[in-house]
C-alpha positions in Angstrom: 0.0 0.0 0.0 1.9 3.2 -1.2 -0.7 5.4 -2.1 -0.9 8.4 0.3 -4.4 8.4 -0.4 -5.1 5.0 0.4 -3.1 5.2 3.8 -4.8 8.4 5.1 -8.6 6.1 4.4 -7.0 3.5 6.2 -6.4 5.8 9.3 -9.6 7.0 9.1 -11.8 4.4 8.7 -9.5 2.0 11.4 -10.3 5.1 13.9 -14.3 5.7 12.6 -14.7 1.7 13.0 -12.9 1.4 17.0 -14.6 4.5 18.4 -18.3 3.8 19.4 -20.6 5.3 18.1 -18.1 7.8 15.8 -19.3 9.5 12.1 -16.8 9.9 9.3 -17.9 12.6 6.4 -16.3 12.4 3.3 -15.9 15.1 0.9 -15.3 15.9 -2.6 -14.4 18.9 -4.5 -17.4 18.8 -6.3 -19.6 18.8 -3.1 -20.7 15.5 -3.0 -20.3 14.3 0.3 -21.0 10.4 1.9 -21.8 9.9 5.7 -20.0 6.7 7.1 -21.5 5.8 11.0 -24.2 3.5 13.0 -27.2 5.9 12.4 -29.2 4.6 10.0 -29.5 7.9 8.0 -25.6 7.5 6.8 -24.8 6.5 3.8 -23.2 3.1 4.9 -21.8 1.8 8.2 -18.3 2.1 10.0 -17.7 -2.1 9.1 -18.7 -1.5 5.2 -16.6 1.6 4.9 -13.3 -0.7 6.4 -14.4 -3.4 4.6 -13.8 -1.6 1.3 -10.6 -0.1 2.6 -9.3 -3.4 3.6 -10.0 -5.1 -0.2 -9.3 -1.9 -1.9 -5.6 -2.1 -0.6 -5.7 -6.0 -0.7 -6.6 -5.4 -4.5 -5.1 -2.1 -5.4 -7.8 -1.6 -7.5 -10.6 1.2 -7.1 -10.6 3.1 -4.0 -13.1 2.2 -1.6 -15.0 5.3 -1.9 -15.0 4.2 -5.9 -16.4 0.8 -5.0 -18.8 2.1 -2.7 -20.1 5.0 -4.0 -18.9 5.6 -7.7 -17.5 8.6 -6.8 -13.7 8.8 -8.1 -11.3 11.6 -6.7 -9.4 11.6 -3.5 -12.1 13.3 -1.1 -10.7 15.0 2.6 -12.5 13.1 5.8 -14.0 15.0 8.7 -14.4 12.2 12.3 -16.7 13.5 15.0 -15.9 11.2 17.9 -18.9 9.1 19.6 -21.5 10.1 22.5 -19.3 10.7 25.3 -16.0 11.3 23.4 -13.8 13.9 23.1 -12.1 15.2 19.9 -9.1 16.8 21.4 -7.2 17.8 18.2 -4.3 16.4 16.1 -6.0 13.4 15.7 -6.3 12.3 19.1 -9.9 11.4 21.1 -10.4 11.2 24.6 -12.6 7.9 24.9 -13.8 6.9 28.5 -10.5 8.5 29.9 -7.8 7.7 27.9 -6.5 9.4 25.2 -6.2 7.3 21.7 -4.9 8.2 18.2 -3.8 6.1 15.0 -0.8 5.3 13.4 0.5 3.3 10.4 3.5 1.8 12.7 3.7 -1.7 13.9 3.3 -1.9 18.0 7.6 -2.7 18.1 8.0 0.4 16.4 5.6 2.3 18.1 7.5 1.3 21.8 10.1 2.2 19.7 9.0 6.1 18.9 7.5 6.1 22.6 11.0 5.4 24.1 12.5 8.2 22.2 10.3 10.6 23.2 10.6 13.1 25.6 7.3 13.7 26.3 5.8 15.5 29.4 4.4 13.2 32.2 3.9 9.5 32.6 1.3 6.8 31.0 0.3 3.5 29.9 0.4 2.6 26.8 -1.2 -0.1 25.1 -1.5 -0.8 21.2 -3.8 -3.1 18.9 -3.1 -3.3 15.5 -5.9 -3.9 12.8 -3.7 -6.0 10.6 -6.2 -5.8 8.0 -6.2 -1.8 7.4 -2.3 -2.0 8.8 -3.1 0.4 11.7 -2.3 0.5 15.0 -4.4 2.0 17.5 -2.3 4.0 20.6 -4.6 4.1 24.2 -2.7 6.8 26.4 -3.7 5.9 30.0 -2.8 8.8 32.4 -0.7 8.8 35.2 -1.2 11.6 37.6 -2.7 14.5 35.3 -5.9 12.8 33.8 -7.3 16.1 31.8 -4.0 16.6 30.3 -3.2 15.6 26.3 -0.3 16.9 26.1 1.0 13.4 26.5 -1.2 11.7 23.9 0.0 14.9 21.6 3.6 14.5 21.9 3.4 10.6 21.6 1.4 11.1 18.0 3.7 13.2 17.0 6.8 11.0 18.2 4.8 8.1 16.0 3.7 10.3 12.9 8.1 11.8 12.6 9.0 7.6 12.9 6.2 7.4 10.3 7.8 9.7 8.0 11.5 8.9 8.8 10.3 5.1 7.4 8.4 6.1 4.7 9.6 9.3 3.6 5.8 10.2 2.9 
């Protein structure tokens, strides 16, 4: 999977899909726009919208918004978190007191960017990677300072530099 594209859907729809209850918009130039979430009003569902991601990279054919939808174009995604969650910026939601965000690195190379970091206070940190979208999902549990995301912040941005330094995308 090279396509920058295809890796940013990946991020998105492994977050929309583990957050409860979250909505994904996608948009296109043209103004068409497709809701992805569990209300019944969206245009399809958090587990159809990965399920096209996963066989769209599996594949490398159409995009998954091209096999859903018919709409072709790379289109930006908006997430609103779930009932209860807490968009804190950067890519990062507070959900049921921890702090989560989303990353294309493996967990050994995530405990790899988190032991470089010198970020400010102390956590727990526990990964699960959807080996079907290639994402790993980062939970920040606080230690001390529970309101605070400056931890969760610095530790994305310690995982999206490795990111980078790998890829060079």
């Amino acid at each position: 999977m090279t396509s920058p594209t295809l890796r940013r859907l990946c991020l998105a729809a492994t977050v929309t899909h583990f957050l409860p209850g979250a909505h994904a918009v996608l948009r296109w130039p043209d103004g068409s726009q497709r809701d992805v979430g569990p209300h019944p009003c969206c245009d399809t569902s958090a587990c159809t919208w990965r399920d096209a991601v996963i066989q769209s990279a599996a594949t490398a054919s159409l995009l998954p918004h091209e096999l859903l939808f018919g709409l072709a174009g790379a289109p930006t995604v908006d997430i609103t978190a779930g009932c209860g969650q807490t968009d804190l910026g950067g890519g990062v939601y507070r959900c049921d007191g921890v702090d989560v965000f989303a990353t294309m690195l493996t967990a050994p190379q995530v405990h790899e960017a988190v032991d470089t970091c010198e970020a400010p206070g102390h956590a727990r940190i526990g990964v699960r990677r959807d080996e079907l979208t290639g994402v790993t999902i980062v939970a920040v549990g606080h230690v001390g300072a529970p309101d605070d995301a400056r931890l969760a912040w610095a530790l994305s941005m310690a995982c999206a530099v490795r990111e980078v330094s790998l890829t060079g995308a």
